[in-house]
C-alpha positions in Angstrom: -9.3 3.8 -4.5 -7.0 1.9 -7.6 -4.0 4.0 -7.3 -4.2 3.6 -3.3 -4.7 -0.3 -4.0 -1.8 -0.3 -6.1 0.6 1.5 -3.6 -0.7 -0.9 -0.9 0.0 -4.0 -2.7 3.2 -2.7 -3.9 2.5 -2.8 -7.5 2.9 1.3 -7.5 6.0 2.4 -5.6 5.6 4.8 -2.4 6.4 7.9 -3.5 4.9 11.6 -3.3 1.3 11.7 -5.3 -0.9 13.9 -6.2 -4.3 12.3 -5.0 -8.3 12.8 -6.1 -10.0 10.4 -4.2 -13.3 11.8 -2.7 -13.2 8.9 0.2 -14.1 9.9 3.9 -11.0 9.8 6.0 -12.1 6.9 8.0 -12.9 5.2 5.0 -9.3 5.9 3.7 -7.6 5.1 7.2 -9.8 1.8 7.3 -8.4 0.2 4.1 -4.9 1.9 5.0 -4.7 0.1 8.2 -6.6 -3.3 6.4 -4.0 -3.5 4.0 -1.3 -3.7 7.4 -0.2 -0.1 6.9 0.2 2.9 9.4 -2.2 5.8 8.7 -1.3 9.3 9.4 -3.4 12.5 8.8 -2.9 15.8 8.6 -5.0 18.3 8.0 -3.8 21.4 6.3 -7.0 23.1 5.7 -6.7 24.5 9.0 -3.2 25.6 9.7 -1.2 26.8 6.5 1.9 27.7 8.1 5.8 26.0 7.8 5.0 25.8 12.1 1.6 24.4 12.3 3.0 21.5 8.8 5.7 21.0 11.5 3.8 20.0 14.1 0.9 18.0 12.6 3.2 16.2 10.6 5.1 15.4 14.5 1.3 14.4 15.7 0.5 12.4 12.7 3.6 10.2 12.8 4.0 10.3 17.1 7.1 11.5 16.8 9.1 11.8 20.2 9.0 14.6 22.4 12.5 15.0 21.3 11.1 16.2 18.1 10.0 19.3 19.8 12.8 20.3 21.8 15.2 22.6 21.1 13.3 25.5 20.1 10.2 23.6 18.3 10.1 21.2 15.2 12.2 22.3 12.1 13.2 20.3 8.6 16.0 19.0 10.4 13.8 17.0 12.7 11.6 16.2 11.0 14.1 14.5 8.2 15.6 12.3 11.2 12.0 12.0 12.8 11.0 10.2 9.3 14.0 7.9 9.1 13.3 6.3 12.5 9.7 5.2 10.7 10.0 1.6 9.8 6.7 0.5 9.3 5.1 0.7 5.7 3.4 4.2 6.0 0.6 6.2 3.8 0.6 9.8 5.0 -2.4 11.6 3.7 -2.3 15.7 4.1 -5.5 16.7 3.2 -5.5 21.1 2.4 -1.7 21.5 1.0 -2.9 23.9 -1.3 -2.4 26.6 1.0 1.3 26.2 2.5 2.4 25.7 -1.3 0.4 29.2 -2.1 1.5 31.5 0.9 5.2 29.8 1.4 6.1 28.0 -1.8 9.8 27.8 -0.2 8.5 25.9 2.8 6.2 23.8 0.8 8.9 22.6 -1.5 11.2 21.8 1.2 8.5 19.6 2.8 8.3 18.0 -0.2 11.5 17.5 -0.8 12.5 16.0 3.4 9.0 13.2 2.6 10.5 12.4 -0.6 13.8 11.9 1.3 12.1 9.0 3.2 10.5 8.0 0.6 13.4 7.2 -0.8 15.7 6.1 1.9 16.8 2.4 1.8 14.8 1.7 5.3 12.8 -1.1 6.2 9.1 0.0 6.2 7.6 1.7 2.5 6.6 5.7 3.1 4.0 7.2 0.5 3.1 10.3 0.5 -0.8 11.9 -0.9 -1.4 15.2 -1.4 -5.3 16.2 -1.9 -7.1 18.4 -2.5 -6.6 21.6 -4.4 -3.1 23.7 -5.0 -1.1 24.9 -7.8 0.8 21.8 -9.4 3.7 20.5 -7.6 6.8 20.1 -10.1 7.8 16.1 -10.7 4.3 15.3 -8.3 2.5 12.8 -10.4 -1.0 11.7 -10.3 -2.1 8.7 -8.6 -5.5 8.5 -10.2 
């Protein structure tokens, strides 16, 4: 788990990574949370769609019911959803491979709302792993 290690002592910066680690999700959540970071999972081997991203991504992180209304979760939401998240977060979305393949357009606009918070001036680091397979994800680098 290096590359993890390095983002959880802040000697990597958070950011949106490409990630190979073969570790157990437990395992992963366990030194997430030992390192005094929030975990959140999703699991996108079972739901490949802009809608079902939308809403594990809402599960994940506990956003409010707030997130929801109006007609369901959208990019919108989710963008100000993230920027209430102040504590230092990994995300882990396990199965991207398939959004990226069947909607490419909503893939890369996921991409680009995370990278938003990672990059927003806010109290609380936000990283971003994406693992398993997919086609390569322009300006993704490898935390490995």
């Amino acid at each position: 788990m290096s590359g993890l290690a390095a983002v959880l002592a802040k000697r990597t910066p958070p950011g949106i990574y490409r990630w190979h680690g073969a570790f157990g999700i437990s395992e992963v959540q366990h030194t997430v949370e030992h390192a005094g970071w929030r975990f959140a999972y999703v699991d996108g081997w079972h739901g490949g769609t802009k809608e079902e991203l939308l809403a594990a991504v809402g599960e994940a992180l506990a956003f409010p019911e707030s997130y929801r209304e109006g007609g369901g979760a959208n990019f919108d939401a989710m963008a100000d959803s993230l920027l209430d998240i102040h504590d230092d977060t990994i995300l882990l979305w396990d199965g991207w491979g398939p959004l990226a393949r069947t909607d490419p357009q909503a893939f890369s606009v996921a991409l680009s709302v995370l990278g938003t918070r990672v990059n927003a001036e806010r109290e609380g680091a936000f990283a971003v792993l994406l693992r398993g397979d997919g086609p390569e994800p322009a300006g993704v680098p490898s935390l490995d």
